[in-house]
LODODREN-522041 format. One line per field, with one value per residue (C-alpha): residue number from 1; x, y, z. Coordinates in nm, 2 decimals, padded with zeros to 4 digits. Example, Ala and Ser with C-alpha at 12.3 -4.5 7.8 and 13.67 -1.06 7.14 Angstrom:
# LODODREN-522041
n	(1|2)
X	(01.23|01.37)
Y	(-00.45|-00.11)
Z	(00.78|00.71)
END
This chain:
# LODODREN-522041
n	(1|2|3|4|5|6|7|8|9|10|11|12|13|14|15|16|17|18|19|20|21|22|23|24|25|26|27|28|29|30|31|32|33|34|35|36|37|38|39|40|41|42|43|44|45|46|47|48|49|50|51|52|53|54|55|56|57|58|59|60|61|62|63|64|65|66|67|68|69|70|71|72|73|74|75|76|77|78|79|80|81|82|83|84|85|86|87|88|89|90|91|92|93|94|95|96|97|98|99|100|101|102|103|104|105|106|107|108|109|110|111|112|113|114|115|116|117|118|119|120|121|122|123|124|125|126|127|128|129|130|131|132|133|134|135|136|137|138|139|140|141|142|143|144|145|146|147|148|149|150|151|152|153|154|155|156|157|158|159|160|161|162|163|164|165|166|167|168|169|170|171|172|173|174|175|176|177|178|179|180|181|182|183|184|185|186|187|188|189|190|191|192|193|194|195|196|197|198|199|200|201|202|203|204|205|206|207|208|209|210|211|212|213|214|215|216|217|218|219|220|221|222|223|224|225|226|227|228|229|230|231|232|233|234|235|236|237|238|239|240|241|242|243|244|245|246|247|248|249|250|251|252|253|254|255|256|257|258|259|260|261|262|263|264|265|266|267|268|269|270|271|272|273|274|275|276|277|278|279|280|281|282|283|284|285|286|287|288|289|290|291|292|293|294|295|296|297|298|299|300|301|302|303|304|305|306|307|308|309|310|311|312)
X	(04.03|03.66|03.75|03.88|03.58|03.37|03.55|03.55|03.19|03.16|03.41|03.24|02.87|03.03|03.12|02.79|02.60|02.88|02.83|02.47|02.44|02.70|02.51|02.18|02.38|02.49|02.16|01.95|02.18|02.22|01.87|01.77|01.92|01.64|01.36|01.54|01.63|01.24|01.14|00.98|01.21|00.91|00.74|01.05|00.89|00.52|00.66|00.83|00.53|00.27|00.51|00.43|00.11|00.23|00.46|00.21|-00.05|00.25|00.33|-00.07|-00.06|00.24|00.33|00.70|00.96|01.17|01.37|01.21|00.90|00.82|01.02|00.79|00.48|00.65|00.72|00.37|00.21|00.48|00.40|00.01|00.03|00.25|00.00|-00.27|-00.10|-00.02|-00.44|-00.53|-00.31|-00.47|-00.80|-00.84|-00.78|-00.61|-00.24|00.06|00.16|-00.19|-00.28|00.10|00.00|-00.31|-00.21|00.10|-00.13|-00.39|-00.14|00.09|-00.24|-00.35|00.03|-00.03|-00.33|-00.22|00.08|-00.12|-00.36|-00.06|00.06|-00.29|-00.29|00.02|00.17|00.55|00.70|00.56|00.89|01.10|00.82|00.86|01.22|01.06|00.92|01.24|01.50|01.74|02.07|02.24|01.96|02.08|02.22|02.40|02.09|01.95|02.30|02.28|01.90|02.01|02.30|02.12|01.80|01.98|02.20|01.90|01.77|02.08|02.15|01.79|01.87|02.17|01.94|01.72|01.98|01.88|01.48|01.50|01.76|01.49|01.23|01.36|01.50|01.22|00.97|00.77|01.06|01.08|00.67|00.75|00.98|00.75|00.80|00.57|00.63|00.39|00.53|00.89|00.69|00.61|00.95|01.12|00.90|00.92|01.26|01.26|01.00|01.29|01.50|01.32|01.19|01.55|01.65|01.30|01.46|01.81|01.69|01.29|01.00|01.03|01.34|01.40|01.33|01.64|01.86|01.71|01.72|02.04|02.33|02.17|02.12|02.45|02.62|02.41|02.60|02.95|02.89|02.56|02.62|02.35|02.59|02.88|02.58|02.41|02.84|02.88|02.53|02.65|02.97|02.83|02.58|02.81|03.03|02.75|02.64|02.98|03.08|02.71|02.73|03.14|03.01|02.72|02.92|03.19|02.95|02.66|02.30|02.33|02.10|02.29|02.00|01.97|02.36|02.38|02.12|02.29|02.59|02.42|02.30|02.69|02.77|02.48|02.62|02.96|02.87|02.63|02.89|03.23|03.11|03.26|03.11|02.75|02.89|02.82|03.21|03.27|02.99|03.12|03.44|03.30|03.08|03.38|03.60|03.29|03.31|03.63|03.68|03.40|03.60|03.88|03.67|03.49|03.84|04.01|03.73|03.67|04.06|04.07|04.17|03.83|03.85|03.96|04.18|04.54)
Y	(04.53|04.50|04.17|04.05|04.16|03.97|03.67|03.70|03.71|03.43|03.22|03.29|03.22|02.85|02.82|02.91|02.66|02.42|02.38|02.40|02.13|01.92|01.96|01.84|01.61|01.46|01.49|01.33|01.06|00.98|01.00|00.85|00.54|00.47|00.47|00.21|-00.02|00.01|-00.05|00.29|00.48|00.63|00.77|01.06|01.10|01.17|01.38|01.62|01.65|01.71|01.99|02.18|02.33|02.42|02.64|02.80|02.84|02.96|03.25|03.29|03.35|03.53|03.71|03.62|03.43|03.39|03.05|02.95|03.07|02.82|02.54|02.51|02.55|02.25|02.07|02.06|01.98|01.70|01.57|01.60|01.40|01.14|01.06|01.09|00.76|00.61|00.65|00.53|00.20|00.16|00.28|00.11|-00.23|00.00|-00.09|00.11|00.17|00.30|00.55|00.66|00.74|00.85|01.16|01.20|01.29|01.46|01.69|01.78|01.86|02.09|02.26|02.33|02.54|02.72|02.83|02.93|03.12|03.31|03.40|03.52|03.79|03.97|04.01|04.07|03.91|03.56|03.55|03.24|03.04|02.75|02.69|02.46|02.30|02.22|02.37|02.63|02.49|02.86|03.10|02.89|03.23|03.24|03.25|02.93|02.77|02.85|02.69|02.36|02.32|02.39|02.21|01.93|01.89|01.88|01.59|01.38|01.49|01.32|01.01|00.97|00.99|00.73|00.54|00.20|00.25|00.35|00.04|-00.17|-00.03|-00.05|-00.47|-00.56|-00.36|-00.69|-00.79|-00.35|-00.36|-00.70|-00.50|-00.24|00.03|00.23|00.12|00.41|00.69|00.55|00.56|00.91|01.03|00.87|01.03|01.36|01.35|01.23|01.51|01.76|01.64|01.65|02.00|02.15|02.06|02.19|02.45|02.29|02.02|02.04|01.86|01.67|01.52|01.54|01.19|01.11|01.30|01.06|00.72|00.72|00.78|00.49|00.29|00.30|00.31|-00.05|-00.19|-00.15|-00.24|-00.48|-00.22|-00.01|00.30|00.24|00.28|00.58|00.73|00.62|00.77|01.11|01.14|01.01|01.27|01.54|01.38|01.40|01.79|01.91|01.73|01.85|02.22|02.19|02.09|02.29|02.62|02.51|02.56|02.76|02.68|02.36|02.33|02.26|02.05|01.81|01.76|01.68|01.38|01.30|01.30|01.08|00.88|00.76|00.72|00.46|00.29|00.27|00.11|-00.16|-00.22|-00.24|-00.27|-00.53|-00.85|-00.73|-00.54|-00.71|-00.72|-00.94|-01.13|-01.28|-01.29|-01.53|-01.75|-01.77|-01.88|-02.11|-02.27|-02.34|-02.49|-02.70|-02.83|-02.93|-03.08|-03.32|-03.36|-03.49|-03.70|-03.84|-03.89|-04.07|-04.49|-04.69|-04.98|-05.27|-05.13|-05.24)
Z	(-02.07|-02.16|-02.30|-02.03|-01.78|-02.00|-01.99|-01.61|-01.58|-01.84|-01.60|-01.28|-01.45|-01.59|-01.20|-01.09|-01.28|-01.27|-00.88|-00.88|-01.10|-00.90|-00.60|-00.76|-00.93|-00.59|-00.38|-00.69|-00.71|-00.33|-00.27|-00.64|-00.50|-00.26|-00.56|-00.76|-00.52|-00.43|-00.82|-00.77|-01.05|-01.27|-00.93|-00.94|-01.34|-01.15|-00.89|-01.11|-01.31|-01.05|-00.93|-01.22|-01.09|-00.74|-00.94|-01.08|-00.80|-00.62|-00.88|-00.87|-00.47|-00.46|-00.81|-00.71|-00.88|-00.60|-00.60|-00.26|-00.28|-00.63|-00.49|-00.19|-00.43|-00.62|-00.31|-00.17|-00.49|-00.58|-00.21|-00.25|-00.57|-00.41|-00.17|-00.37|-00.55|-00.26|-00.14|-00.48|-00.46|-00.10|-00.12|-00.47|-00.66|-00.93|-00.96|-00.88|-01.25|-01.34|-01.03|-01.11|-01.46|-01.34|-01.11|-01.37|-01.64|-01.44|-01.26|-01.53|-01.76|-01.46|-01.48|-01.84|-01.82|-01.53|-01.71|-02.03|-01.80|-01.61|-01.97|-02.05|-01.81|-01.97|-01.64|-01.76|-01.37|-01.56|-01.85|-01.70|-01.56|-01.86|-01.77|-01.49|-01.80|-02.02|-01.77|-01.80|-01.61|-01.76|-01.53|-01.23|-00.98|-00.63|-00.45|-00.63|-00.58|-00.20|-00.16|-00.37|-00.13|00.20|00.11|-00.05|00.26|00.50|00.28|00.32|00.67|00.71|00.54|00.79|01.06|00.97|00.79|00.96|00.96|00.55|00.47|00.64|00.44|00.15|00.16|00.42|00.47|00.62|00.87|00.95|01.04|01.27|01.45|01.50|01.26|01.06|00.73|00.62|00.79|00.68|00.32|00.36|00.47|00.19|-00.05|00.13|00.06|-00.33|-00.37|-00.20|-00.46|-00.73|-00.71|-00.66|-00.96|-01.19|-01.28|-01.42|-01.58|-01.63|-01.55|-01.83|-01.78|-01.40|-01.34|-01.54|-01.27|-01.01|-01.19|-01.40|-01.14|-00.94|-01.20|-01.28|-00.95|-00.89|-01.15|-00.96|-00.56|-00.38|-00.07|00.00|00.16|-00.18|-00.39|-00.27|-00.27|-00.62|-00.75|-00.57|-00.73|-01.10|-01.07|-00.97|-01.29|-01.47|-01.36|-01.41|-01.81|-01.92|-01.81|-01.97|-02.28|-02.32|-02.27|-02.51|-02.77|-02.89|-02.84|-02.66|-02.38|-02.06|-01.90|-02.16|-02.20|-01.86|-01.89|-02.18|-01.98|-01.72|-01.98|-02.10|-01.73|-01.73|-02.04|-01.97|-01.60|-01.80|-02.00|-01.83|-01.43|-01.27|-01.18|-01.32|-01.65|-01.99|-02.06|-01.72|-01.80|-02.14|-02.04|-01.72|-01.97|-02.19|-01.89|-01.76|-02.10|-02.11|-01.80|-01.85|-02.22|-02.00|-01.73|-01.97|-02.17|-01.89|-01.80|-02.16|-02.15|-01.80|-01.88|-01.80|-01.55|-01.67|-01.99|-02.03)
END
């Protein structure tokens, strides 16, 4: 009987964090889609790292660990560091690439010795604050399932809104300020949201590797569709895939991190699309050169073959 209780709780925890990961999986995805399509896939890498000291000045403030509480520490700090690239790019000739690794750096450094500092002061409510560091997809509760769901939805439910004004800005942003949009608070929102994104899932996946959970389920759904609204479907559902096979795998054996497997997860999701997508995959591609190629034997065959004027 004891047995079985335990396998009970072990089957409701694997549900847990099975769902909460398929929920980040999905929102990451959906929303990761918007970064690549702008070439802005390492600025989800920055955002997650500059999130790491709001954490911390939030525990500072606070000396809570509640879910929300951090999240919105990490959410205002990912934000302020966003825009402090964004000033930089502006206010600066220093390119995008180097303000980006810049503020990465600069915040994630700051992060570091906040969190040595809070460990310092032997305060024993600070165990748990480096799983926003490496993740720990297996500490993922009800509670933390809950705010990844209803903050997550909000983000998407956002997108929807402003489904038009965002396409624009992400294929023209030129023709959307013509048409009298602001292209920089359309710049703001969209980061707004990747920085909602990003922050739920700190605690799954890590700083470290959160930008992974943005980038690869768009990456890959790109390979499949040229549609902005089957693209931003497919990342959702391989990053759900994606959530779901990693935290699987991870509890069918023993001390295998279930953050990592799920990128790793990602990671084949990406691979098999570059490889076997149609129309864009590497497979359909030789197999259309090799078709291209033969036709073109034929073509010059038949006109190698064809009786010049004036033969008998």
């Amino acid at each position: 009987m004891e047995n079985l209780n335990i396998l009970n709780r072990l089957d409701y925890t694997l549900m847990i964090v099975a769902v909460g990961a398929a929920l980040l999986g999905t929102v990451s995805g959906a929303l990761g889609t918007y970064a690549v399509l702008r070439r802005q896939s390492l600025l989800g890498d920055a955002i997650s790292h500059a999130a790491l000291p709001g954490i911390a000045i939030a525990f500072l403030l606070t000396g809570s660990k509640t879910p929300l509480i951090l999240v919105l520490g990490a959410a205002i700090a990912g934000w302020l560091g966003t825009l402090l690239i964004m000033s930089v790019v502006r206010l600066t000739r220093i390119k995008y690439d180097s303000a980006l690794g810049i503020v990465l750096s600069t915040f994630f450094g700051f992060g570091l010795v906040l969190h040595t500092l809070i460990q310092r002061t032997g305060n024993a409510n600070q165990a748990g604050l480096d799983t926003f560091l490496f993740g720990q997809a297996a500490t993922i509760l009800e509670r933390d399932v809950w705010t990844i769901g209803i903050l997550g939805g909000i983000a998407i439910i956002i997108t929807f809104v402003f489904w038009k004004e965002l396409k624009l800005l992400v294929f023209d942003e030129g023709f959307a300020a013509s048409l009298g949009f602001s292209t920089r608070a359309l710049d703001i929102l969209l980061t707004s949201l990747l920085v909602i994104a990003i922050v739920l899932g700190l605690q799954a996946v890590g700083a470290v590797l959160m930008s992974a959970m943005l980038v690869a389920p768009a990456v890959a759904a790109r390979q499949w569709t040229n549609r902005l609204s089957v693209m931003m479907l497919l990342a959702g559902g391989f990053g759900a895939l994606a959530g779901v096979s990693g935290t699987i795998i991870s509890s069918s054996a023993t001390r295998i991190p279930t953050g990592p497997t799920i990128v790793l997860c990602a990671t084949v999701v990406v691979g098999f699309s570059i490889v076997f997508a149609a129309n864009r995959g590497l497979l359909w591609d030789r197999m259309r050169q090799r078709r291209n190629r033969r036709n073109l034997k034929m073509e010059m065959d038949g006109l190698f073959k064809q009786p010049q004027q004036g033969d008998d």
